[in-house]
N, C-alpha and C positions, 0 to 999 in steps of 0.2 A: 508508543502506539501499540494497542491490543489488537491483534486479529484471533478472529472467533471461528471455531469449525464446526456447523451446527450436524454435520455428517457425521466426523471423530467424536464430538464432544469433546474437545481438544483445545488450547490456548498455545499462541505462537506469541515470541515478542519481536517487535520488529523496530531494527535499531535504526534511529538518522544517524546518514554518512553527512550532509550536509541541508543547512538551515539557511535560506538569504532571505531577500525582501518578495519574491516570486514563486518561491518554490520550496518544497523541503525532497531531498533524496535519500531514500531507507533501502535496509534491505533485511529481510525476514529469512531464517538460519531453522531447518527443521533437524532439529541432531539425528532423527529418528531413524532416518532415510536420506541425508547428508544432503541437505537438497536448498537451494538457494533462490530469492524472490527478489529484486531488486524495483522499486517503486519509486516514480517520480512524481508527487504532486503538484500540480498548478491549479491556483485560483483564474476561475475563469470569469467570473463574475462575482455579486455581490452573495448570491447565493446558491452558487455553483464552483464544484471543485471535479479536476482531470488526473485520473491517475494512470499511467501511463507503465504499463510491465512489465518486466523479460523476465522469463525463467521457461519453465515449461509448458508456459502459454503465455504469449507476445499477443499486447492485445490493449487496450483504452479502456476506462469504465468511467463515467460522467458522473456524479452525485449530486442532486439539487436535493437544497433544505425544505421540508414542506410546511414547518410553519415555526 
């Protein structure tokens, strides 16, 4: 998984700790400023996904596909 920083102009990678049939759990490692993102995603529908995040902002974000 690629996360993009359109602020930095920056690229993060962000590694899965875990893959099942519901979910994938990552966590994104910024060397920069030693700093850690741990993301849980669930499918929440057919085209809709929940990512769910601790680090220094706890907090949901929904993504629906728009076409």
């Amino acid at each position: 998984i690629l996360t993009y920083s359109f602020k930095q102009d920056d690229r993060l990678i962000e590694k899965t700790l875990l893959f099942n049939d519901d979910s994938i759990e990552t966590i994104c490692i910024n060397p920069a400023i030693d700093h850690e993102i741990f993301v849980v995603y669930k499918l929440i529908g057919k085209d809709s996904l929940r990512a769910d995040i601790k680090g220094d902002w706890n907090g949901t974000v929904d993504y629906i596909k728009l076409y």
